[in-house]
C-alpha positions as CSV (number, residue, x, y, z in Angstrom):
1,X,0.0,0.0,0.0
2,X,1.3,3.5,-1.0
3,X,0.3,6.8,0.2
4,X,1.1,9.8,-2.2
5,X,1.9,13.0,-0.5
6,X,1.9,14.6,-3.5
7,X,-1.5,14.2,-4.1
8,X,-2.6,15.5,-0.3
9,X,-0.1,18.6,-1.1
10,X,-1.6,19.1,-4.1
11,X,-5.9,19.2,-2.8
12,X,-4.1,21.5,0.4
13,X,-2.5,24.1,-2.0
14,X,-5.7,24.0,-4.6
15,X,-8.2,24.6,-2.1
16,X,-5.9,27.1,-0.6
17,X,-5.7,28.7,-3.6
18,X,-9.4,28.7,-4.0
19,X,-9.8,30.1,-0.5
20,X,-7.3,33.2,-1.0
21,X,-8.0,36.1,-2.8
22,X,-6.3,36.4,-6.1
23,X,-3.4,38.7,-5.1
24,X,-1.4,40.8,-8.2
25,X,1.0,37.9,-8.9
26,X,-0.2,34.3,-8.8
27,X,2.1,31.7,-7.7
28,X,2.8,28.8,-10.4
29,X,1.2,25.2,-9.5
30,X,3.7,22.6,-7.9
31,X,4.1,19.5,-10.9
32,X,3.4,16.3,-9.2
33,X,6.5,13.8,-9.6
34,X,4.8,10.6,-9.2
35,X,7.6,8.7,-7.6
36,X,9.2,11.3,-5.1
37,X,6.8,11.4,-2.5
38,X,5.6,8.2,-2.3
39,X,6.0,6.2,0.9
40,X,6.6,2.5,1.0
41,X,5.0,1.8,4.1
42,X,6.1,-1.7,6.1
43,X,3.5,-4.7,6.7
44,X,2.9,-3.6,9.8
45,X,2.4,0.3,9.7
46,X,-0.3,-1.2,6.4
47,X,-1.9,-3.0,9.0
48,X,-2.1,-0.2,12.3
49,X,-3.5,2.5,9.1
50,X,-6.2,-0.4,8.1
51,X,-7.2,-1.1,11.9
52,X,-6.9,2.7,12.7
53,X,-9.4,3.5,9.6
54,X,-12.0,0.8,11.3
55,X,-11.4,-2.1,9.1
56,X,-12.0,-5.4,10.9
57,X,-9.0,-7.8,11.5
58,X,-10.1,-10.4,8.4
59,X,-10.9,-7.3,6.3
60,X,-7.1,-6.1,6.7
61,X,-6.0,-10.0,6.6
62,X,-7.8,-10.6,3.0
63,X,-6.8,-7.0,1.9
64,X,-3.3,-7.6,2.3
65,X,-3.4,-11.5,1.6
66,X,-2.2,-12.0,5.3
67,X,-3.3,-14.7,7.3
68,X,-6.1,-13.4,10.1
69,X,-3.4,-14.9,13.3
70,X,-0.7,-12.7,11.4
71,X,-2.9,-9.6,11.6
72,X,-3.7,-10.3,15.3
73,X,0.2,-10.9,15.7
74,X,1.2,-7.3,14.2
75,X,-1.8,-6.0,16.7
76,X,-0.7,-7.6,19.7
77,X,-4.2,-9.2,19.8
78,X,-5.3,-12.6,21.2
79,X,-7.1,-15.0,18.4
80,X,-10.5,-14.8,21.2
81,X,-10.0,-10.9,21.9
């Protein structure tokens, strides 16, 4: 799973823009660079986002092709619990 900072930069500075007042001089758009902002984020920070956003433990497990004792495992949660 990636997350593209570029993109939330980009929606941030746009609605800014839309916001502000248009001032003498406009400032020029930031190009998005696909690759440079992207983070690579490990198993198990994939799996604290997916709990965190409310998905349930065999959700994140079929999501991420991980088995549901694995997910408990990165969660520090019991297999009953």
């Amino acid at each position: 799973m990636s997350t593209s900072i570029s993109s939330l930069f980009l929606a941030a500075v746009s609605s800014a823009n839309t916001a502000a007042t248009a001032g003498p001089a406009a400032r020029p758009q930031p190009t998005a660079n696909a690759g440079a902002d992207t983070v690579q984020l490990s198993e198990a920070q994939q799996v604290y986002q997916l709990y965190n956003q409310g998905q349930r433990v065999s959700q994140i497990a079929s999501s991420l092709s991980l088995t549901e004792a694995a997910v408990n495992g990165y969660l520090n949660l019991s297999a009953t619990g």
